[in-house]
N, C-alpha and C positions, 0 to 999 in steps of 0.2 A: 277361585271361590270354592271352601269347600262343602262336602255336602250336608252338613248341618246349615250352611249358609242358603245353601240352594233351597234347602225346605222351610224355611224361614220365607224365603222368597216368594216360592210356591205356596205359603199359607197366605200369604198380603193377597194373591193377585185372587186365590179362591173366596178372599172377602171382600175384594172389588165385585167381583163375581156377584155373590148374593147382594151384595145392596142393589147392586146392577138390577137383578130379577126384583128383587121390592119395590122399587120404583117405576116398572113395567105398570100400565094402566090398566083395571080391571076391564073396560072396554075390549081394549086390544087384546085380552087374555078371551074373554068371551069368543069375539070374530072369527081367534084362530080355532076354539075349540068346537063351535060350527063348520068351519070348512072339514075338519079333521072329522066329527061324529055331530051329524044335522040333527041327529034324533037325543043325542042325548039332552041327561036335563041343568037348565042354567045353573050359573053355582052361585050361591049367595054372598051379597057384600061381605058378611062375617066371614065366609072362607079365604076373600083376600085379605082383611084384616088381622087374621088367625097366620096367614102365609107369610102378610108382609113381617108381622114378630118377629115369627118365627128364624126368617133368611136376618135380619137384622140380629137376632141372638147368636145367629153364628158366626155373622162377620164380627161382632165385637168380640165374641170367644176366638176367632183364628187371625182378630190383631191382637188382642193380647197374648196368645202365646207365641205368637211370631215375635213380639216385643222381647217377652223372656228368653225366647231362644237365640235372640243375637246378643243377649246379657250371657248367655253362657258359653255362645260361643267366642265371645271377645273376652271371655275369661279364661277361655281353654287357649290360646294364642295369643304371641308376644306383638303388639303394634311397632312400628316403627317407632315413636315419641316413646314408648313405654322403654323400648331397650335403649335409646338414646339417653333417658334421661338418669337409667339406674347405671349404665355404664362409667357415665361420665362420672355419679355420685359416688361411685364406688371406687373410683379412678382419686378423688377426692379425699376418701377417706381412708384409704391406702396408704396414699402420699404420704411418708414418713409414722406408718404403722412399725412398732418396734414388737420383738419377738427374740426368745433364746432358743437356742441350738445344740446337740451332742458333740461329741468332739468327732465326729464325722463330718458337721456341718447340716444334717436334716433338722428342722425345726422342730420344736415339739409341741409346740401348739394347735398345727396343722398337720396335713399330708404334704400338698404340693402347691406350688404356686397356683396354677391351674383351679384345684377346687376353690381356693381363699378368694381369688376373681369370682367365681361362679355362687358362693355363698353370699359372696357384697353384693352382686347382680340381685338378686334374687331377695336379699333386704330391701334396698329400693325400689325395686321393680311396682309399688305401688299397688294398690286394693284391688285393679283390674287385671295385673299379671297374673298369669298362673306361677304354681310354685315349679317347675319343672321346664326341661327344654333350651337352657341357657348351656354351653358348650364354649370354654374357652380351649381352643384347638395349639399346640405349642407347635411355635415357626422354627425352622431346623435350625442347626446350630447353638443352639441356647444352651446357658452355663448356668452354673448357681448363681454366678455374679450378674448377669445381665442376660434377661431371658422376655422374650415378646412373644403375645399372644391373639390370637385371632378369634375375638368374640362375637356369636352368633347368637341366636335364638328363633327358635319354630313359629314360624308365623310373619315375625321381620324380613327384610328386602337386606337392611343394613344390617356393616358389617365394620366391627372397631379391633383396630390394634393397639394392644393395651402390651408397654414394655414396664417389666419389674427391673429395678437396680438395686441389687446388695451391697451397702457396704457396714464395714464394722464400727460398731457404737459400743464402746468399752464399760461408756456409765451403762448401759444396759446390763452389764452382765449380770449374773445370780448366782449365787451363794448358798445354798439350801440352807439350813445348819444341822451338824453334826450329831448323833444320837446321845451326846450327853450334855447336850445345850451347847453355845456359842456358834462359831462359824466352822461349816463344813471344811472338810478338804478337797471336792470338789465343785469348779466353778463352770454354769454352763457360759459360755461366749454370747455376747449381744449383738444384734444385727436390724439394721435399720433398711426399710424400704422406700427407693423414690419411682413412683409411681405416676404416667403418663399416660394420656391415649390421644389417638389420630383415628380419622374415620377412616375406610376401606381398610381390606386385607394387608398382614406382613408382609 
């Protein structure tokens, strides 16, 4: 639990609190405040009427901002269900995502495998995700050709390995064209992605 959850907590139980004291009987309030001072003077019904408001305004002000504050903090943090469902989406929409390359082989669309997982998370990740926090971690070994990744996020338990597989898609390739119109002389390479995920770590 963290500690914007804890004061979230601690705001409910201080408005448990005052309803608690509002509903204390004027009676009982009187008896004790004879034992405590015999000489003082009685307090009138309007003073508990005035009290009970009063404790009653603030329990409904410290549940609703206690309501607000677990609205923010389940937006600063990834749920379980949340990174489940944007992972797999994005795992989805991966699947056979095409893209061209320099003739080194880096893409030019992107940076790395790594971010393009982390950008799709973070698409899906739905109106209660935060935008930040998602971390695809790269498992060792990994080629251009076939490269698996361990995806996390702040706040989640769970943990998916998402593997990318490159192979060449020729109709993808690209052409730019050449500075006096028609077709250039050079062609970038086309590459297609098959895209999978499994729950737990590579």
């Amino acid at each position: 639990m963290d500690a914007l959850t804890k004061l979230n907590v601690l705001g409910l139980v201080l408005s448990a609190v005052l309803v608690a004291m509002a509903c204390v009987k004027a009676d009982r309030v009187r008896a004790w405040r004879r034992n405590v001072n015999p000489s003082g003077p009685e307090l009138p019904d309007s003073a508990f009427v005035a009290a009970r408001l009063l404790f009653l305004a603030l329990a409904g002000l410290g549940v609703y901002t206690a309501v607000q504050g677990f609205g923010v903090s389940d937006r600063a943090s990834w749920s379980d269900d949340e990174l489940t469902n944007a992972v797999r989406q994005a795992a989805d929409d991966l699947d056979g995502f095409t893209f061209q390359a320099d003739d080194a082989g880096h893409p030019l669309a992107f940076t790395d495998y790594a971010s393009l997982i982390e950008e799709k998370v973070y698409e899906y990740g739905g109106g209660d995700a935060p935008e930040y926090g998602v971390t695809a971690d790269s498992a060792g070994g990994n080629t251009a050709g076939d490269s698996s990744f361990t995806v996390t996020a702040d706040g989640a338990d769970g943990a998916f390995c998402t593997r990318v597989h490159r192979t060449r898609s020729t109709k993808d390739d690209y052409t730019p064209p050449g500075i006096t119109g028609g077709e250039g002389a050079l062609t970038y390479p086309g590459y297609r992605l098959a895209v999978s995920v499994r729950d737990g770590e590579c």
